[in-house]
Steps between C-alpha positions, in 0.01 A plus 500: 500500500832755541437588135171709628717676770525821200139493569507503929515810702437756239248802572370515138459234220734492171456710229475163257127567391247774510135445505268636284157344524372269795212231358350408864251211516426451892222272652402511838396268696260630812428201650860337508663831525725378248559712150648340147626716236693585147705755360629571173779733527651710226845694542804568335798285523737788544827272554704202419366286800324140525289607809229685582495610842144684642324532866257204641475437878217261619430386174531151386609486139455198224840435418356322154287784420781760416606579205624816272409521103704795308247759317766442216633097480247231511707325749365451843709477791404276834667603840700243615547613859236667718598584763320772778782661785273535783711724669562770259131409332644455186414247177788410322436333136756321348519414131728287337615764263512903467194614451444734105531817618166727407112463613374154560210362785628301797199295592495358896225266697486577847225434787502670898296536806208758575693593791408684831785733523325807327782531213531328151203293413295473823162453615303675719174426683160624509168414615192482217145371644658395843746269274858570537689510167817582320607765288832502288737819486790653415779684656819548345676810610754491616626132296269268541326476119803173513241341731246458264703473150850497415597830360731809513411633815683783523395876454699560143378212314164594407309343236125475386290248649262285323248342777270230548319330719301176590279510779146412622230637265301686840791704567649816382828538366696797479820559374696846425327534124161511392334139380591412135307172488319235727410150469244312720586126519221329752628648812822655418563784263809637322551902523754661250615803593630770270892562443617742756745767439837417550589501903679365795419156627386624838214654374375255334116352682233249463226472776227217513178467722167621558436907462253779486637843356367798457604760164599824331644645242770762455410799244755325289336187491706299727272225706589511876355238704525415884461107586429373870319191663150441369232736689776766596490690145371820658814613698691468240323816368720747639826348350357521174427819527848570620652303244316653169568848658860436520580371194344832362712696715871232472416545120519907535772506672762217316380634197445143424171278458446209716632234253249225518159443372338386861633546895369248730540551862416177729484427884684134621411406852839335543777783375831564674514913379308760476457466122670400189503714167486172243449717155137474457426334773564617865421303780446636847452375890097540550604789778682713174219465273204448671241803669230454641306794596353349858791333659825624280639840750639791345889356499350176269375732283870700444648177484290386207537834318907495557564153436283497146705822427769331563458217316391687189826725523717180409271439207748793355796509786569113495323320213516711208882628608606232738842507741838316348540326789373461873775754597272819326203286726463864586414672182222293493317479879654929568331615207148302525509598853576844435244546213201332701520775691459723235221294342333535853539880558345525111224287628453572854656865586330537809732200658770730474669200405846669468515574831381151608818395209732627823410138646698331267787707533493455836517114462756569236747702749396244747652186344769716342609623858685202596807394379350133378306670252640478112521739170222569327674356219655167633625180363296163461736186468241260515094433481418491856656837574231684306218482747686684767528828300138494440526747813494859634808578316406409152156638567449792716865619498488477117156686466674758736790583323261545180298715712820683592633472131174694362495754725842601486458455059151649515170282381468638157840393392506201733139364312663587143808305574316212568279461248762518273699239689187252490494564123831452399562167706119359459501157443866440598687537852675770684770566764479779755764694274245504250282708720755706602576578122185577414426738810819709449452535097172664564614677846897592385534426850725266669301209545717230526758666747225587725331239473772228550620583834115431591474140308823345549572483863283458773398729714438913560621777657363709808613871412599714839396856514574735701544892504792785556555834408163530266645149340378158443764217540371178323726142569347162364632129628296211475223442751500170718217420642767338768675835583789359310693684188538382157712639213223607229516775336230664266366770279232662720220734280469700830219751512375760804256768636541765679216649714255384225385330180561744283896530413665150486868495468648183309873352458659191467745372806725248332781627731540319896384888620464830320356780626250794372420864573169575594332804340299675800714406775240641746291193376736227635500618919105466590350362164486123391703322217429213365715280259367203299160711361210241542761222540563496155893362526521162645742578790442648857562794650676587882454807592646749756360597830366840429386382127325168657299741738391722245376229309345392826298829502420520166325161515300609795389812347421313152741681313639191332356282234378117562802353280741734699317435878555135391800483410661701843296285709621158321896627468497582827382152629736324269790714675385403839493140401853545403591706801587834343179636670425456847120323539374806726558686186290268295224538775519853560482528077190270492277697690549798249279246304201461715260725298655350192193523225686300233431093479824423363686655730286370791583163394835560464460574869302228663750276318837728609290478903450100475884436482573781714272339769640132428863636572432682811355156643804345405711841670299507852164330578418787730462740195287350294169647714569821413637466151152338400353761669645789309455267206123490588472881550669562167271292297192630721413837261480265224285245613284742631475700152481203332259221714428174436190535286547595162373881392291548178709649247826447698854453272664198471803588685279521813375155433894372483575713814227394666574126503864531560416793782299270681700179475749700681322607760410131556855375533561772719236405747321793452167361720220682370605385116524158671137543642387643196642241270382223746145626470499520115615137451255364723214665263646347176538189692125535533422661178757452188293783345521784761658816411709485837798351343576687155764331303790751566457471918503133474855416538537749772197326697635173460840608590342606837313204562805321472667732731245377781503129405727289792477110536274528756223709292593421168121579379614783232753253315237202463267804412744644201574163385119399403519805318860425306274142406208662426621750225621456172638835409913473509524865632283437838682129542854692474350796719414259778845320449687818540292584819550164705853511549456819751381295816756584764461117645805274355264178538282674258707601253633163476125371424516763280827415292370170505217578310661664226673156382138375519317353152282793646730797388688471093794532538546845286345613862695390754699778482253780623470317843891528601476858609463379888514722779837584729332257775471215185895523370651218700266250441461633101892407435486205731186420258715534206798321627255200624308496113808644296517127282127518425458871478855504227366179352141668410620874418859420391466548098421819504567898673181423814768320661695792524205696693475249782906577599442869526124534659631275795859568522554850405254628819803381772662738652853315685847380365414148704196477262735570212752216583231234552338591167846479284534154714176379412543600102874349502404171631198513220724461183535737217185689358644753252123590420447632831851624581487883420192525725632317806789714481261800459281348868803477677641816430162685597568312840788634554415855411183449755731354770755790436213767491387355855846525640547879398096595618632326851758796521268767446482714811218693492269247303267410808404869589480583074224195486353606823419855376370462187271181649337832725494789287184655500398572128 
């Protein structure tokens, strides 16, 4: 076998052949879970070899069946070594002789399992009449199309695709092209679908079971459809709408027409993402696609609208101009991200969606604060490293520098550089360079020296500021979220205000400091400055005393804008957690926020208060009364304004705060939301109709029944799980998931973790119930350690695995904790799919444990807490 070793190891495939046109014959098998299949192949022979060497994985392949005939010779030639390298999921053909060089058809006879594992061909369930059945699907991003036919599964080789498929005459069967022909056979029927344009293997879809839909059309004639479970047709309204809408708008704005005559968008009860942007034919979790206007909340409802925008972005940013290679991953999950936003604000301005956009950056600078992050750019050397990158990084750092990237180029040009990027590389693939290119030809900015520092290495500075003499001195070094330095350097678009809105000064720091004259130097001793204008650079800002209180003022008397009140408030808590600001600091800053009118920024601070108030248990038991306290009395004007009913007319950003306001309040203790809550379950307990319980309070009322629930009363859990088995909408089963794990009794929350690996709960869910409260930690790792075989066994092929590590590790707080989870992993072997995040866990440990140790020395932390816990408002 050492004659295959050329083939072992390698990170792409030889360049012997290139595919042109896929002929794909599959038939599933529902009952067996079993699938057969064909495929006629043509490439070119584009060198002197005698093998042909393509992706398979799973796949058993007829070794008799393969052969290649030459478009030119008559002669056919037979394979006479098949061989499939498990490891590096590789088919190697041998042929006895060099192949003619030019276009011929490799023909291959394979057959594989409907498997459970929500990637390749898989099946997922569903219940019809009370019957439980199967449906087949695919998922092949990032390379798993080699699951269900040998192919070229890599980005660059894209081909056209020729599909049909066998299957039970009752069902429907969609693929990514419209229907060309079908043939009813007794009780199975053959659909032909039409040739698709030429594209990447990963995008390529077939899904077979029983469906309802409902339609539109787009002015150009384009038929959209949305698919889900017989009976559920009408929530899949508002995604239609969403979806024709956009395409209007993405159309506009690439200067580009969708390219395909029909979209169809379809909901899988078993699905390991969010979505998947197959050309033609998306498929989405039931929670991303499906409303329903009595029991979806306001959040489901901006979840559906981003992720279809989303999705329809890479129908341009991904499928018609597709990424080289996993390493420009970015290009393609940045820019959808990024332009679902703007699809949204188009659709939806009074979301003030942009502002709500500061979330992601905030995950973004999260992940990117420690020093286990990676490039945005960074290198793949083998299949199984692809799912890790499918993270904040490649994401919401990526859609943040584009952000930051348009604002500093200015939309108009930004927009016209683009489209003429998607036209000139349509149909083919691109590189991040390419981008680059394209923005600084249109811009004669540049591009690719600013942009570079920002894609290839990891990380981002925190600029200092600070005053003298009627000048501002500016220093960047990277930010650690662990306090420690790094040695990045980059070209920061700095901008600032002075006083107010209306003059904004703008430069470039590329330099480690530099400093500037101010104009009015009368401005800089009692008004405010603020760098970063509505966080539009992806970097933080530390400033000096007197500048940090003027800022504090300014907040308090509303001076500042939402984007800029967010952003002071979340730097300043990431400095804190990295002990460059002391936590009285953060404290005394967060009550500037108590009349804060703006949801984004509200949420930004019940989230910045819930790990505030998880450290200072870990610092000193003794303050966490008063902590909650003044955590209470800053979220009181809120909930007051806002109350637990729903007001006619009200905006949807009150809905969103509303929920989130309250399930804070809950978690905090606050008693009369607890009473409150308590009282509203018991009425939908006795009435599922009553108007007590409005969709966006319910996770907040189950969080606070689960607050009360102890082993010894335990009458709220049972209660919540009849409802979880009653219900058969995915977003109230994953609401109730997320709410059980905030018991504060460890006996519970092990019932609770046992549960999830229940038949009761699919397993695309189990990951909304690991969020467990500070009291549940222990016996949440201990549950890991104790099901770590069964739990890897079940969620091992694919990135869910990775969210079990850091919900239940990354919450610790002590090195001790940190040594006995490197122990555990050690002694567990090698899992290079889970690596990067494990490393990630820990290293959030430490920075918790380290953050602890420097809160401990504060001196005046316990009289700080104390005050602000009694101010009178």
């Amino acid at each position: 076998m050492s004659n295959y070793d050329q083939f072992r190891c390698k990170p792409r495939l030889p360049k012997f052949a290139n595919p042109k046109t896929y002929d794909l014959h599959l038939k599933p098998d529902l009952t067996a879970c079993k699938f057969t299949g064909t495929v006629n192949i043509r490439l070119d022979i584009v060198a002197d070899t005698k093998f042909i060497v393509l992706n398979a994985a799973d796949l058993s392949v007829d070794p008799k069946s393969v052969r290649f005939q030459s478009e030119t010779g008559s002669k056919g030639f037979e394979a006479v070594n098949v061989e499939l390298l498990v490891e590096d999921e590789v088919l190697v053909l041998e042929f006895a002789e060099n192949l003619p060089q030019g276009v011929g058809v490799l023909f291959i006879k394979f057959d594989g399992t409907l498997n459970d594992q929500m990637k390749g061909f898989y099946r997922s369930t569903y219940e019809h009449n009370g019957v439980k059945k199967n449906m087949a699907v695919t998922q092949f991003e990032p390379a798993d199309a080699r699951r269900c036919f040998p192919c070229w599964d890599e980005p660059a080789c894209k081909a056209t695709f020729k599909i049909t498929l066998e299957v039970p005459s009752d069902l429907v069967a969609l693929s990514n092209m419209p229907v060309v022909e079908e043939k009813v056979d007794g009780n199975l029927k053959t659909v032909s679908y039409q040739e698709s344009p030429i594209m990447s293997t990963y995008l390529v879809a077939a899904v077979v079971g029983l469906f309802d839909y409902v339609e539109d059309c787009t002015p150009d004639g384009v038929k959209v459809r949305v698919y889900c479970q017989v009976g559920k047709a009408n929530q899949g309204k508002f995604a239609l709408d969403v979806a024709v809408k956009t395409l209007g708008l993405y159309k506009d704005y690439f200067e580009t027409p969708y390219t395909l005559p029909k979209l169809d968008m379809i909901a899988i009860p078993d699905f390991a993402a969010g979505a998947m942007e197959n050309y033609g034919l998306v498929t989405y979790r039931e929670t991303a696609l499906l409303y329903d206007d009595k029991h979806s909340a306001a959040a489901n409802k901006q979840r559906v609208a981003t992720v279809v925008a989303h999705e329809l972005a890479h129908q341009w940013f991904g499928n018609l101009v597709t990424m080289e290679w996993w390493t420009h991953l970015w290009l393609n999950e940045g820019f959808a991200t990024w332009v679902s936003y703007l699809a949204a604000d188009g659709l939806f301005p009074e979301w003030k969606i942009w502002t709500q956009f500061l979330d992601e950056s905030t995950e973004g600078l999260r992940l990117d604060g420690l020093s286990e992050s990676h490039p945005i750019e960074v290198e793949i050397n083998h299949a199984s490293e692809i799912d890790e990158i499918f993270d904040a990084i490649s994401y919401r750092k990526g859609a943040s520098v584009i952000r930051m990237l348009q604002s500093y180029l200015g939309p108009e040009v930004f927009q016209r550089a683009l489209a003429k990027y998607i036209k000139k590389h349509a149909c083919s693939n691109a590189k991040t360079e390419d981008l680059w290119a394209a923005l600084e030809e249109e811009s004669k900015e540049p591009v690719n020296k600013l942009m570079n520092s920002w894609t290839k290495q990891k990380g981002y500075p925190v600029v200092s500021v600070s005053v003298k003499d009627s000048k501002l001195t500016f220093e960047q070094r990277q930010f650690l979220s662990s306090g420690g330095s790094g040695d990045g350097q980059w070209v920061v678009p700095i901008t600032l205000c002075c006083g107010s809105y209306e003059a904004k000064k703008s430069f470039l720091l590329d330099k480690k400091s530099q400093t500037i004259d101010i104009d009015e130097p009368s401005s800089l001793s009692n008004s405010w400055i603020k760098i970063n204008v509505d966080q539009a650079g992806f970097y933080r800002v530390k400033y000096d005393d007197n500048l940090s209180a003027n800022l504090r003022y300014a907040i308090e008397s509303k001076r500042l804008s939402a984007m800029d009140r967010y952003g002071i408030l979340d730097d300043s808590f990431a400095l804190s957690m990295a002990g460059q600001l002391p936590l009285s600091s953060l404290l005394t800053l967060m009550g500037a926020y108590r009349e804060e009118p703006e949801y984004t920024v509200l949420s930004n601070l019940i989230s910045v208060s819930s790990k505030v108030a998880r450290i200072v248990a870990d610092v000193d038991s003794a303050l966490v009364d008063n902590t909650k306290k003044f955590f209470i009395n800053l979220f009181q004007y809120s909930a007051e304004r806002i109350g637990f009913d729903p007001k006619q007319g009200e905006s949807h950003l009150d809905a969103l705060l509303r929920g989130e306001l309250f399930t804070t309040l809950a978690v905090l203790g606050h008693e009369e939301t607890l009473k409150e809550a308590s009282k509203r379950f018991q009425a939908y307990l006795e009435d599922r109709n009553t108007h007590l319980l409005p969709p966006d309070i319910r996770r907040a009322v189950y969080v606070a029944v689960m607050k009360k629930v102890t082993s010894s009363d335990r009458s709220g859990f049972d209660s919540l799980l009849k409802v979880y088995r009653e219900t058969d909408l995915s977003q109230e089963k994953t609401r109730i998931l997320g709410a059980l794990g905030s018991c504060c009794d460890p006996d519970i929350i092990l019932e609770v973790l046992n549960f999830l690996l229940t038949p009761e709960v699919r397993s695309q869910d189990v990951v909304f119930g690991l969020a467990v409260s500070r009291e549940g930690r222990e016996v949440a790792w201990n549950w890991l350690k104790n099901n770590w075989t069964h739990i890897s066994n079940t969620w091992g092929r694919g990135f869910l695995l990775t969210r079990f590590i850091s919900a239940i590790v990354s919450p610790f707080s002590s090195h001790e904790k940190v040594k006995e989870v490197e122990e555990f992993f050690a002694s567990h072997g090698k899992q290079p799919s889970i690596a990067r995040t494990l490393k990630q866990s820990i290293e959030r440990v430490q920075i918790n444990a380290k953050w602890v140790e420097t809160v401990r020395n504060e001196k005046n932390l316990a009289d700080c807490v104390q005050e602000l816990a009694f101010r009178n408002y």
